[in-house]
C-alpha positions in Angstrom: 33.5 -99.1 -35.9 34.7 -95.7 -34.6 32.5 -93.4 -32.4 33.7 -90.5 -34.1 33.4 -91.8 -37.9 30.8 -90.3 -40.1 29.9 -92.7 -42.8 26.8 -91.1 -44.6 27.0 -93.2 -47.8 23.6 -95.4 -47.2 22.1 -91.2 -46.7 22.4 -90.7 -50.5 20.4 -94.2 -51.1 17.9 -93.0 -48.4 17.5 -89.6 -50.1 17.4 -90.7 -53.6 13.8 -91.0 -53.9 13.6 -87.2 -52.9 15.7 -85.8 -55.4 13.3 -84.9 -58.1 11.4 -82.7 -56.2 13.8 -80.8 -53.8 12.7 -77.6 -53.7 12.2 -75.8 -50.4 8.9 -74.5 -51.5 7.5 -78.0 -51.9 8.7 -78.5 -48.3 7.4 -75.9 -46.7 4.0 -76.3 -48.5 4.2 -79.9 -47.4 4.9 -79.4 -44.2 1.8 -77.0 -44.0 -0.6 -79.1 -45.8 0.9 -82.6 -43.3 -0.3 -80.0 -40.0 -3.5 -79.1 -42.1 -4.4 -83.0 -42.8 -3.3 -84.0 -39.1 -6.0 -81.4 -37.8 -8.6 -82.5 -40.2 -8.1 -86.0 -39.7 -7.9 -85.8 -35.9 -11.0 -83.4 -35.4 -12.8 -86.1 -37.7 -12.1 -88.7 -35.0 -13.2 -86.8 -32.7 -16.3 -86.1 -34.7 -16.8 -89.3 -35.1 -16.8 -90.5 -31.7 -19.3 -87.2 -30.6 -21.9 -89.5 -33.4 -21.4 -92.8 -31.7 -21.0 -91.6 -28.0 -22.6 -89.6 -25.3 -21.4 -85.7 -25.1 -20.1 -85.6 -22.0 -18.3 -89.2 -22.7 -16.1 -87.7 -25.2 -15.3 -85.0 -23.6 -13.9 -86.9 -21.1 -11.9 -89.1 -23.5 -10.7 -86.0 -24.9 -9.8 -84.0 -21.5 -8.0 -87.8 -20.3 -6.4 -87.8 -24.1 -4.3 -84.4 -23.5 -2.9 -85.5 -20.2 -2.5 -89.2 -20.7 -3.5 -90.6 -17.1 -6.0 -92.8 -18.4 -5.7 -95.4 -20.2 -8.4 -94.7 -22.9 -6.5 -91.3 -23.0 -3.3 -92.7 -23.4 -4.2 -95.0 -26.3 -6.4 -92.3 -28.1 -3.3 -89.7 -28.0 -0.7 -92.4 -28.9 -3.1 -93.4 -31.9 -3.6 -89.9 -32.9 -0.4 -89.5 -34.1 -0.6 -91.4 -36.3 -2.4 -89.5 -38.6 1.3 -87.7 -38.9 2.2 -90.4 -40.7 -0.9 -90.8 -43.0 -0.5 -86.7 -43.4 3.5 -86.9 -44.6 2.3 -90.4 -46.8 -0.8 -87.8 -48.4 2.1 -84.8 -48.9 4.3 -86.7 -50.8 1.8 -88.4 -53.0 -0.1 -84.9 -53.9 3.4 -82.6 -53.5 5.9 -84.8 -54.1 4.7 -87.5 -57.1 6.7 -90.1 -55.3 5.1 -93.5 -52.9 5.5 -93.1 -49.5 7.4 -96.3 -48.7 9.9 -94.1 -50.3 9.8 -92.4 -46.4 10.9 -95.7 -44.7 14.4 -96.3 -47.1 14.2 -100.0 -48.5 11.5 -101.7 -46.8 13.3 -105.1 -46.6 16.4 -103.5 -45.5 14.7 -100.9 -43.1 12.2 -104.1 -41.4 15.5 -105.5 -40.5 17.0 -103.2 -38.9 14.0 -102.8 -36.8 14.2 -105.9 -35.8 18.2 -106.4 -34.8 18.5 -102.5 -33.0 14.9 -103.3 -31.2 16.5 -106.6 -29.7 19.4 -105.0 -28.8 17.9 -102.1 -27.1 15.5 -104.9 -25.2 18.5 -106.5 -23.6 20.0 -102.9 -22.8 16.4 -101.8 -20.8 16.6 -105.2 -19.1 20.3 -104.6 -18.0 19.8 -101.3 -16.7 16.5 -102.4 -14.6 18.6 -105.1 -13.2 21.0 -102.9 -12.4 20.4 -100.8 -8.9 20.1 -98.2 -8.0 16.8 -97.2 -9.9 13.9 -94.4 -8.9 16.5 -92.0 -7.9 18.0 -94.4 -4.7 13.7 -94.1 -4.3 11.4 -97.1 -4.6 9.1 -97.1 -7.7 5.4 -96.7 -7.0 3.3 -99.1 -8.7 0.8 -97.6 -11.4 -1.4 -100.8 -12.1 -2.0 -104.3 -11.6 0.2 -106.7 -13.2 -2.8 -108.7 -14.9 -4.1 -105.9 -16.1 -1.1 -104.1 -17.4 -0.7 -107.3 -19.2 -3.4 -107.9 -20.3 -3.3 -104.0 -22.0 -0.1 -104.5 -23.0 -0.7 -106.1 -27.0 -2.5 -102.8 -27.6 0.0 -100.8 -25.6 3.2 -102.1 -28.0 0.6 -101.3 -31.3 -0.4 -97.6 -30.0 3.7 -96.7 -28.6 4.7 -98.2 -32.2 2.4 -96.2 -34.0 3.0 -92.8 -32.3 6.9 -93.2 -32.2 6.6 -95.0 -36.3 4.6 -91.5 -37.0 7.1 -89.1 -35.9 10.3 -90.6 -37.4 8.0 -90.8 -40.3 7.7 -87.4 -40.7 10.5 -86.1 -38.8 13.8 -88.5 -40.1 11.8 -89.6 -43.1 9.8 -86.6 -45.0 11.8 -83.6 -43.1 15.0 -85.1 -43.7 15.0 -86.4 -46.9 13.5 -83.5 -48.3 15.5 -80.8 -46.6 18.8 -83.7 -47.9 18.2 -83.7 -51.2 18.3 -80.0 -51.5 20.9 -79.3 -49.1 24.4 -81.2 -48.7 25.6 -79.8 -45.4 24.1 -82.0 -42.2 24.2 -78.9 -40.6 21.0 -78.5 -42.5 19.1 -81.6 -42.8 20.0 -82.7 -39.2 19.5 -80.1 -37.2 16.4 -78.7 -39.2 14.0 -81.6 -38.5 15.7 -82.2 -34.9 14.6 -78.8 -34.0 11.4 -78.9 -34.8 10.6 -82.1 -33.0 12.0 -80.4 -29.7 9.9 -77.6 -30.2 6.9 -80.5 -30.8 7.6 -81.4 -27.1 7.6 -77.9 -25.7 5.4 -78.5 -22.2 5.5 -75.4 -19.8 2.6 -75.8 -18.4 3.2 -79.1 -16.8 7.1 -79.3 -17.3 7.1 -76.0 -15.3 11.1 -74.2 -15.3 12.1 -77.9 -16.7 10.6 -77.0 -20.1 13.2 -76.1 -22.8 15.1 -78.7 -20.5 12.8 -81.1 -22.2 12.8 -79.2 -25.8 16.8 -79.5 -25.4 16.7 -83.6 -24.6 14.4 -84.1 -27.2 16.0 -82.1 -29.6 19.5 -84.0 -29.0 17.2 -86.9 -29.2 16.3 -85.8 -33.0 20.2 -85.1 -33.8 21.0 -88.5 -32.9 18.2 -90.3 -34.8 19.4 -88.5 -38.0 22.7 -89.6 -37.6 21.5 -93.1 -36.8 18.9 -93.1 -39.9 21.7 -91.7 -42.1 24.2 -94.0 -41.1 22.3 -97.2 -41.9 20.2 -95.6 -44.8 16.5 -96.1 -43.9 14.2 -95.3 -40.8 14.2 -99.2 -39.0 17.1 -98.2 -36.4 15.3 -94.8 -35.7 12.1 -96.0 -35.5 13.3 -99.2 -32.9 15.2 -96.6 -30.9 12.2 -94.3 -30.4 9.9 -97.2 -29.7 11.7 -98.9 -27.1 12.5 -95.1 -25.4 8.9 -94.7 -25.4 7.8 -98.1 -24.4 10.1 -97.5 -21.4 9.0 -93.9 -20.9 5.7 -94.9 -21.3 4.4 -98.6 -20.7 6.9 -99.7 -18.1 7.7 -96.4 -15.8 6.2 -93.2 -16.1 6.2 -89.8 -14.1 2.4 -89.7 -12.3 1.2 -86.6 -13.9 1.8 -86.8 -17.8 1.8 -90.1 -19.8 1.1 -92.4 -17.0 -2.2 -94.5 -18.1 -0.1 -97.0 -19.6 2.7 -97.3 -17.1 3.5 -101.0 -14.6 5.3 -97.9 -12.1 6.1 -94.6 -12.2 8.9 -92.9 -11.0 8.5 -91.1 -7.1 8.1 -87.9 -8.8 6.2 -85.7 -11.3 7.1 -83.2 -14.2 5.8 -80.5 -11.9 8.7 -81.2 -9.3 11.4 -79.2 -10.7 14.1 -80.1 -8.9 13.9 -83.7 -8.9 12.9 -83.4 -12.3 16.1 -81.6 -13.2 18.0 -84.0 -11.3 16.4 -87.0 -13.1 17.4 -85.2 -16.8 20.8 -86.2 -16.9 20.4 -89.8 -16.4 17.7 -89.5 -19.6 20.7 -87.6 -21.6 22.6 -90.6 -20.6 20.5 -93.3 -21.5 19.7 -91.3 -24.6 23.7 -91.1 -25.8 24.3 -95.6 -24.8 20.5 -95.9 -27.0 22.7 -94.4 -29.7 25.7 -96.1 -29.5 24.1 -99.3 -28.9 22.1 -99.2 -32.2 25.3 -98.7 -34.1 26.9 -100.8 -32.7 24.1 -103.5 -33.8 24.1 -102.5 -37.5 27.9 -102.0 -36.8 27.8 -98.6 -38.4 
């Protein structure tokens, strides 16, 4: 396997199922109609818990959901996402006339590479905590109990799974395949999708100066995932990439003011320190690039 080779050939199985309906209107009415049905089918949770629970309940759940520092939040804005996925499944049903397994590549295929990149990237998370120094040469503040993190963890690994499934869904899978079957140059169907999901992840209000840092990292992140997803054909490397970034990002060591209900430690500073912040971004970038490389290397594409 070279680093530098760019064997797309399992891409044109991948995108196959898009071909018959390529055309950028369809896309673009699709993506519309996806935002429209995640709206709708998040303000009817909501709705639905205002029936079943007092006012000022919700609104808590709700004010904890947009910042993550609760558990309940946590889980409720992890799960909410994915109705992105149930909204790209709906789009290419109604817009589209195709099922959306067609999203994942071939299910069998796709499940197992899931499986064999998620292992790998296991041992990789477990080598760099072994590894010192960690925490920025500063000690790691604990965020929970151990009981009870395990004891939230079965739900943790279903609500990361679901919100990091959801976005290579309709990111990789309907963006990309859509946008591939209409346009040859990865210039295109890469870079399309990948910006958009860095814009998805635009925070200045608690990212502070550190913000289009963050659009930048994830939008690198998106780049890579479409190489990875068209180099082994379907969405299981992708989605086992994303999970495991976000089960580390998330469930095992968080920053204290954003994402943190779920997190064993998080790291000795927040998204609103800016300079340790910036300092920290490079090591992500990192981590990011050996994710990337790792995966390939475990479907030896």
């Amino acid at each position: 396997m070279s680093v530098w080779s760019f064997d797309y050939h399992p891409h044109d199985r991948f995108v196959a199922p898009a071909k018959g309906t390529a055309q950028v209107w369809r896309l673009c009415f699709g993506i519309v109609l996806a935002a429209g049905l995640f709206l709708v089918l998040s303000q009817m949770l909501f709705g639905t818990l205002f029936q079943v629970m007092p006012p000022h309940i919700v609104n808590a759940i709700i004010a904890d959901a947009q910042s993550g520092q609760t558990v309940a939040g946590m889980l409720i804005l992890l799960s909410q996402l994915g109705f992105l996925a149930v909204s790209a499944a709906l789009v290419v049903i109604m817009v589209h006339k195709r099922r959306p397994v067609t999203l994942l590549g071939e299910p069998g295929l796709a499940g197992r590479q899931f499986i064999v990149v998620f292992v790998a990237m296991m041992i990789l998370t477990a080598v760099i905590w072994i590894l010192p120094p960690y925490g920025m040469g500063e000690p790691l503040q604990r965020n929970m109990e151990l009981g009870r993190w395990l004891l939230l963890l079965p739900v943790a690994l279903i609500a990361v799974l679901i919100q990091s499934g959801a976005e290579e869904v309709f990111f990789r899978g309907y963006i990309q395949q859509q946008l591939a079957a209409r346009f040859r140059s990865p210039l295109i169907w890469m870079i399309a999708p990948a910006a958009l999901f860095g814009i998805a992840h635009y925070l200045p209000d608690s990212a502070g100066s550190n913000a289009w840092t963050i659009v930048a990292w994830a939008t690198m992140f998106g780049v890579l995932m479409a190489d990875l997803t068209a180099r082994s054909g379907t969405l299981g490397p992708a989605i086992a990439v994303h999970f495991a970034n976000n089960l580390s990002a998330m469930v095992l060591t968080s920053v204290p003011d954003e994402m943190s209900g779920l997190a064993l430690y998080v790291l000795p500073f927040g998204l609103s320190d800016e300079a340790q912040m910036a300092a920290w971004l490079p090591v992500d970038f990192g981590f990011m690039l050996v994710s990337w490389l790792v995966a390939r290397l475990a479907i030896r594409a």
